[in-house]
PAMI-426554 format. One record per residue (C-alpha): residue number from 1; residue in three letters; x, y, z. Coordinates in steps of 0.05 Angstrom, whole numbers. Each point is the difference from the previous one (the first is absolute). Example, Ala and Ser with C-alpha at 12.3 -4.5 7.8 and 13.67 -1.06 7.14 Angstrom:
2
ATOM   nr  rest       X       Y       Z
ATOM    1   Ala     246     -90     156
ATOM    2   Ser      27      69     -13
! end
This chain:
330
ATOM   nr  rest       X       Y       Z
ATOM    1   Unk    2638    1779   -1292
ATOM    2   Unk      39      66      26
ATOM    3   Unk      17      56     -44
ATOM    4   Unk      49       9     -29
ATOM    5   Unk      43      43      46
ATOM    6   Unk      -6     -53      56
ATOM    7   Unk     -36     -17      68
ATOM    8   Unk     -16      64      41
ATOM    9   Unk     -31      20      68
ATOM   10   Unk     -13      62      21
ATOM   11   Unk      17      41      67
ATOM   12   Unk     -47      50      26
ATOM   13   Unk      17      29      58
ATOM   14   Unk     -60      33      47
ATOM   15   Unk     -10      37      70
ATOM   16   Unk     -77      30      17
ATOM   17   Unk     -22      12     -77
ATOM   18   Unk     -49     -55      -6
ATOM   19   Unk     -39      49     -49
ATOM   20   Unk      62       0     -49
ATOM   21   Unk      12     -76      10
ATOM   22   Unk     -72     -25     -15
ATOM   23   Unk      20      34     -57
ATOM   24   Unk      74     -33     -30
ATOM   25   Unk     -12     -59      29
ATOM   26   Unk     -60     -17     -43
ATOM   27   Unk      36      34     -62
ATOM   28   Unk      56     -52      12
ATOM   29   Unk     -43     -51       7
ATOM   30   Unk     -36      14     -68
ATOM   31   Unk      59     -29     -28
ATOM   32   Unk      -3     -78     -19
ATOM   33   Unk      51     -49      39
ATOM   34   Unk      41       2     -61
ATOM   35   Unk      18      67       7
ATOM   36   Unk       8       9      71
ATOM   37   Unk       8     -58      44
ATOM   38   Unk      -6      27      66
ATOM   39   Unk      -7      75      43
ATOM   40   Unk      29       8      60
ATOM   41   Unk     -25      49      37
ATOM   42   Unk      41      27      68
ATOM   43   Unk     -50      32      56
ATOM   44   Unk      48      47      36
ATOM   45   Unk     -33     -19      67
ATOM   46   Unk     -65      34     -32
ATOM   47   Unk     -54      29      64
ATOM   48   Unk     -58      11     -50
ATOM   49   Unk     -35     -63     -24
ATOM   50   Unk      51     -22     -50
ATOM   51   Unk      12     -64      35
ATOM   52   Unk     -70     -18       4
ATOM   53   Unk     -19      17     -82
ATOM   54   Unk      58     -40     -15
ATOM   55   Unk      -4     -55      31
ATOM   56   Unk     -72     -10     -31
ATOM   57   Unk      36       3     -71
ATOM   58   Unk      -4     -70     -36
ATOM   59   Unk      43      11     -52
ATOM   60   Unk      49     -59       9
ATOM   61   Unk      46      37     -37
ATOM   62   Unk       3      63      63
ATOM   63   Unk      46     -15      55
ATOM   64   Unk       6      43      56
ATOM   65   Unk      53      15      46
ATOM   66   Unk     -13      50      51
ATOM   67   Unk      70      33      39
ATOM   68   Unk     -11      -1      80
ATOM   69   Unk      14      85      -7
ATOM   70   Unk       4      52     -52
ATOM   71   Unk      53     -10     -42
ATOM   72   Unk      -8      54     -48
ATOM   73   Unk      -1      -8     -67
ATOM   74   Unk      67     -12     -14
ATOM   75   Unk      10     -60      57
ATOM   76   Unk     -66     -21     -34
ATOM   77   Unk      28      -7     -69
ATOM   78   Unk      61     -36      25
ATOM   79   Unk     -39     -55      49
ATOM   80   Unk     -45      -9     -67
ATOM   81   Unk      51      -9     -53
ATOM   82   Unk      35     -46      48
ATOM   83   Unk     -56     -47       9
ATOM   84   Unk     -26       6     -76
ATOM   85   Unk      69     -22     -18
ATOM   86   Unk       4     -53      54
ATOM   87   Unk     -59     -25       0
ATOM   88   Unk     -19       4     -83
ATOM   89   Unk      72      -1     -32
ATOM   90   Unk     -38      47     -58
ATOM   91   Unk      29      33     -61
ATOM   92   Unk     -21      56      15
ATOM   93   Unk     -31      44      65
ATOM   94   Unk     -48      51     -10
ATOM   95   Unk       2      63      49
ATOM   96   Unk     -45      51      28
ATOM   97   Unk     -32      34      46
ATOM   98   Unk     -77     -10      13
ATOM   99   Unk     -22      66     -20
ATOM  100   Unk      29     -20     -57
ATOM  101   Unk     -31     -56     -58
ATOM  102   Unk      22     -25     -75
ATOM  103   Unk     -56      29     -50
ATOM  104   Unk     -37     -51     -29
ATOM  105   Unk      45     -47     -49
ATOM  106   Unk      66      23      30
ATOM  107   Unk      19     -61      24
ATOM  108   Unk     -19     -32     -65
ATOM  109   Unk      48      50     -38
ATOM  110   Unk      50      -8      35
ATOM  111   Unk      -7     -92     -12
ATOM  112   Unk      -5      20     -66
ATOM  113   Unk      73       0     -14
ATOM  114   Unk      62     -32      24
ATOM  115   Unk      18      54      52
ATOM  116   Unk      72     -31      12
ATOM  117   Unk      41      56     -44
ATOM  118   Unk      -1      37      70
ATOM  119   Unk       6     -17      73
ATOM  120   Unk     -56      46      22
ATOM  121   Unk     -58      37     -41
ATOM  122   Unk     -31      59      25
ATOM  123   Unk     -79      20     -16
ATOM  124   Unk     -29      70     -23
ATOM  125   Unk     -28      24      56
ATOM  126   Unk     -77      46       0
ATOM  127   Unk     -38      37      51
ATOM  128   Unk     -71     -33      -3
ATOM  129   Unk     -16      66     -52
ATOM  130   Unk      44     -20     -48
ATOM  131   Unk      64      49      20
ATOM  132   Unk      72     -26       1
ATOM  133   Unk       7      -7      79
ATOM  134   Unk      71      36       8
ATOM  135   Unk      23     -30      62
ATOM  136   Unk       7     -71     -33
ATOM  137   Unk      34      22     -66
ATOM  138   Unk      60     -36     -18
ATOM  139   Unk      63      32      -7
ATOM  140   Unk      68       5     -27
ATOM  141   Unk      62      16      51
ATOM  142   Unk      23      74     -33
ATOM  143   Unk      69     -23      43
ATOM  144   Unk      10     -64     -40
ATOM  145   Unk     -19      27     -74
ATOM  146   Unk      31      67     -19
ATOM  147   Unk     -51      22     -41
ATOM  148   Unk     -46      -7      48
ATOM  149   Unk      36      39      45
ATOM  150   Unk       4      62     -48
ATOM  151   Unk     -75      -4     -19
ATOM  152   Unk     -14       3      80
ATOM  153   Unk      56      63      12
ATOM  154   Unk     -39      37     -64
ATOM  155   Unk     -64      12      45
ATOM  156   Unk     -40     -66     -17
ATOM  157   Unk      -1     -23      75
ATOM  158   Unk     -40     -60      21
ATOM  159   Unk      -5     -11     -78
ATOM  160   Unk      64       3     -14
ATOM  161   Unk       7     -65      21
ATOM  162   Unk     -66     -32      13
ATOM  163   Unk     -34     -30     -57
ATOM  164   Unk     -59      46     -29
ATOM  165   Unk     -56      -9     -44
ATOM  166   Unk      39      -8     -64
ATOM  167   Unk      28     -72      37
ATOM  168   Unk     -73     -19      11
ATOM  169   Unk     -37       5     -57
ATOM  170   Unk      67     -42     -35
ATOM  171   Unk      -7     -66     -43
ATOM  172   Unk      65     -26      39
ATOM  173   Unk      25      -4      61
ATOM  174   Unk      52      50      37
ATOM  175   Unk      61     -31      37
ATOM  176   Unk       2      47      72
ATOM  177   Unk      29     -10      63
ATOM  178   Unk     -49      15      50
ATOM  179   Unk     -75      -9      17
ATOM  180   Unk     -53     -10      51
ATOM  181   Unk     -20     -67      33
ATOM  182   Unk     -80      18     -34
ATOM  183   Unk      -1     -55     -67
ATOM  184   Unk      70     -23      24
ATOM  185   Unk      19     -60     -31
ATOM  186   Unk      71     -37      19
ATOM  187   Unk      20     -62     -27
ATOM  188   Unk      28     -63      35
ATOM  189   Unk      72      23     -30
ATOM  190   Unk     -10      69      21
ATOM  191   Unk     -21     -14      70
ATOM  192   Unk      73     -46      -2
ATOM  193   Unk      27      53     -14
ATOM  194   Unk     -15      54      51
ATOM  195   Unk     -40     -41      49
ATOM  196   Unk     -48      40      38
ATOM  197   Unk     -19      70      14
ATOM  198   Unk      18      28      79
ATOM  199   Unk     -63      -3      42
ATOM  200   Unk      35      47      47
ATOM  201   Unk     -15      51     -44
ATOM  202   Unk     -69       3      23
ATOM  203   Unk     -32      39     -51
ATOM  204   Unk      19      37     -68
ATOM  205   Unk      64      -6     -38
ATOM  206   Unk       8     -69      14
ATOM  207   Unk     -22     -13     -72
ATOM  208   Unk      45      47     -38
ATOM  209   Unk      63     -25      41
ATOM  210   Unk     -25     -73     -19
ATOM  211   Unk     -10       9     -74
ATOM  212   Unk      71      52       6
ATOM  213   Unk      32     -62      23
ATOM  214   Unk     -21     -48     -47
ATOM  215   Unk      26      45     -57
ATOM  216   Unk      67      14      32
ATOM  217   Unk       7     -73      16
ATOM  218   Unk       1     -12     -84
ATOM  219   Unk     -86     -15       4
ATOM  220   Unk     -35      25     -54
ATOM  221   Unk     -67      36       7
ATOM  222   Unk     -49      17     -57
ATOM  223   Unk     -66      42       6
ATOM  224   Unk     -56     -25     -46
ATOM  225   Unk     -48      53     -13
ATOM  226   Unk     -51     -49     -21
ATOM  227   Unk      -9     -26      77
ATOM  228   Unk     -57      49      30
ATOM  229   Unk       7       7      67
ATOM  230   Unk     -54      36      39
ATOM  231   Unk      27      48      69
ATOM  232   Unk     -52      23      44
ATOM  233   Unk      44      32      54
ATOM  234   Unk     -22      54      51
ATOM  235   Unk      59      21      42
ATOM  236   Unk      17      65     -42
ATOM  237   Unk     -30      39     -48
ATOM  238   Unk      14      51     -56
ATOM  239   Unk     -46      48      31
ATOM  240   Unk      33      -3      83
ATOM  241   Unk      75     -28     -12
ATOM  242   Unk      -5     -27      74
ATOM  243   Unk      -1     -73      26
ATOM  244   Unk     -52     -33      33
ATOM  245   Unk      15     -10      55
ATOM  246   Unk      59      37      15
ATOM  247   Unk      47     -39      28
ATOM  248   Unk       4     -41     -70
ATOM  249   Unk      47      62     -27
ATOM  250   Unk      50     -32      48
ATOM  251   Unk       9     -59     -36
ATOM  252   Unk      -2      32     -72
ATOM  253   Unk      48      44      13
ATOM  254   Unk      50     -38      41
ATOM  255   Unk     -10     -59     -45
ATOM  256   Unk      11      43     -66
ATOM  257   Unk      66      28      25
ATOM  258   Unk      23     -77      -4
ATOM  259   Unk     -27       3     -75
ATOM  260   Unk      35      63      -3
ATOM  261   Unk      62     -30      26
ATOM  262   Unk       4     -65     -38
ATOM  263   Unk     -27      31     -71
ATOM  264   Unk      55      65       1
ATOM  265   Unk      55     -41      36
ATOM  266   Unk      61      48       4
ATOM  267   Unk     -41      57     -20
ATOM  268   Unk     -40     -12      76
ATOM  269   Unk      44      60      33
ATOM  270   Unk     -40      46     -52
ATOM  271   Unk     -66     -22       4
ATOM  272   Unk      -1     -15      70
ATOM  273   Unk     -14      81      20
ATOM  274   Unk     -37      13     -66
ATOM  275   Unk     -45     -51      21
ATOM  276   Unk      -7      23      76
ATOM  277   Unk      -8      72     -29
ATOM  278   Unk     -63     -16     -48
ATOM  279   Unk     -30     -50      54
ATOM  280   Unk       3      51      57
ATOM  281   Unk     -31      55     -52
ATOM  282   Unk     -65     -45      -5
ATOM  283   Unk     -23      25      69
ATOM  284   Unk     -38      54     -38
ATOM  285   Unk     -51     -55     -14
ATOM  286   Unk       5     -18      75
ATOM  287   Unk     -50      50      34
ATOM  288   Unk     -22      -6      65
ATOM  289   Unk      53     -59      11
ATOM  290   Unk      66      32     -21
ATOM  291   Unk      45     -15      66
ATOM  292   Unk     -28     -72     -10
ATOM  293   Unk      27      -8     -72
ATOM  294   Unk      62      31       5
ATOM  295   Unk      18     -53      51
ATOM  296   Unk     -23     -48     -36
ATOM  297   Unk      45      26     -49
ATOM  298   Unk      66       4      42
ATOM  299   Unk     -10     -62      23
ATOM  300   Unk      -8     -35     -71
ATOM  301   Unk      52      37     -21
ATOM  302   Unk      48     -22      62
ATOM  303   Unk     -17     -70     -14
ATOM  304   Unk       3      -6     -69
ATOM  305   Unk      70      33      -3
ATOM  306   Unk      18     -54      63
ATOM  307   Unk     -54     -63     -44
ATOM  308   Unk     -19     -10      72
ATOM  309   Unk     -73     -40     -18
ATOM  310   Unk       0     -26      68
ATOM  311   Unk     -43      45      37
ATOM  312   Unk     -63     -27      28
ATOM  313   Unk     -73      14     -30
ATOM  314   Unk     -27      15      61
ATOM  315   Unk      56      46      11
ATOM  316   Unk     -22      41     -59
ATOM  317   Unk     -62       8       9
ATOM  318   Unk      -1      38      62
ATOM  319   Unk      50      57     -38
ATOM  320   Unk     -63       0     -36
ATOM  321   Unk     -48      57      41
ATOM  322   Unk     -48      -2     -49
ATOM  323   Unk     -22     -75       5
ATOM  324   Unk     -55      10      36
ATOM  325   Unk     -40      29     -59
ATOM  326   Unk      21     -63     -43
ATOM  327   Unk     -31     -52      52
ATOM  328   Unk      61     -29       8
ATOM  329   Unk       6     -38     -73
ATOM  330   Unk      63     -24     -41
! end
């Protein structure tokens, strides 16, 4: 018997963390047929021994499907939602990365109730200590809700309109517009709706334009603080606000001026330069690789303004002088 919110099958998208995926994919697995019917798990052309570990899985519920070349995650989440909905026809699809894993009985929670109020539900998302991981908190567009807005102008910042710990330790959910693809689930309905998120993206922001566009296309999307999510991500910091590696700021910042554009929609012409202004400022935390940031930068900033996502990986990566001491990885 499924619960009661419907079939599911999870996504997890992975590229050279086999560490982090012998992790989530067992935690997914914990959970009975019932409650989760299948995982799919994308390799993103993988070099370490991914490929090998999973392909001595014998879970007949894991199916693998491994992309001839590094999609990123965003082209990962797209070829996976594709083929879950293709191949499964589920109620719902589950999301994430696979550094990222439901805490135990999250999947159960969220089977324990007819889900289909909304069109998507987003978890509460944790750093493996417990913390509210910031990066994946849902929030609320301050250009589509007034009030919003004015909390934001009044000095609140990122919590003006992101969802803080007040929303999280609620009875009942909180209707928002945007969130991350970590404890991501989309109905059949929802993905209808929107279809599928742009692979071309490559990496970052794909999520928040997805779930943007679902709630500007009349979709509905609730957070349930009772879903525990756990985030054990790695490529920044509190204590050195740089990515590793660099060349990933390329990609955040090119792909958040899209966010940027689609979430203040008239209102771009202003926060176009206020964003280029505070973005460029963050080569204080840049030492030792300034010139290599602030082109990174310009070029993000060039690309987003133009949504050019076409430029090639590889192409990238070289602007990237500081590779070398990454070994090369995603």
């Amino acid at each position: 018997m499924t619960g009661k919110a419907g079939r599911m099958v999870a996504v997890v998208v992975t590229f050279n963390r086999l560490d982090q995926l012998k992790v989530t994919l067992p935690r997914l697995l914990e959970s009975s047929a019932q409650v989760l019917e299948a995982v799919l798990v994308i390799d993103n052309a993988s070099t370490d021994d991914t490929a090998g570990w999973l392909a001595a899985q014998t879970d007949p519920r894991l199916r693998v499907h491994r992309c001839a070349t590094n999609r990123g995650g965003a082209g990962g989440f797209e070829t996976g939602m594709m083929l879950a909905a293709r191949d499964y026809d589920p109620d719902w699809v589950l999301v994430m990365d696979d550094d990222a894993r439901p805490e135990p009985g999250a999947l159960e929670t969220f089977q324990s109730r007819d889900r289909s109020e909304a069109e998507a539900w987003a978890a509460a998302v944790y750093h493996p200590g417990g913390r509210i991981c910031d990066m994946n908190r849902p929030s609320i567009n301050p250009f589509w809700h007034r009030e919003v807005l004015l909390r934001t102008l009044r000095g609140k910042g990122r919590d003006g309109f992101h969802l803080s710990a007040p929303h999280y330790a609620a009875d009942a959910p909180t209707e928002i517009d945007g969130t991350s693809f970590v404890g991501f689930f989309i109905s059949r309905a929802g993905l209808a709706r929107v279809g599928y998120p742009d692979g071309s993206l490559f990496l970052y922001g794909d999520d928040v334009l997805y779930t943007l566009s679902l709630t500007r296309a009349g979709g509905r999307i609730l957070f349930d603080p009772a879903i525990h999510f756990e985030h054990d991500f790695s490529t920044m910091t509190e204590e050195d606000r740089r990515f590793r590696p660099l060349w990933k700021s390329y990609y955040h910042y090119r792909n958040l001026l899209m966010v940027y554009r689609m979430a203040s929609g008239p209102f771009f012409v202003l926060v176009l330069p206020a964003a280029a202004l505070k973005w460029l400022a963050k080569v204080r935390h840049h030492k030792g690789e300034a010139r290599a940031f602030t082109l990174y930068v310009l070029r993000a900033l060039r690309d987003g303004a133009l949504r050019r996502t076409g430029v090639d990986h590889d192409t990238v990566l070289s602007w990237d002088t500081t590779r070398a001491q990454d070994g090369g990885k995603r």
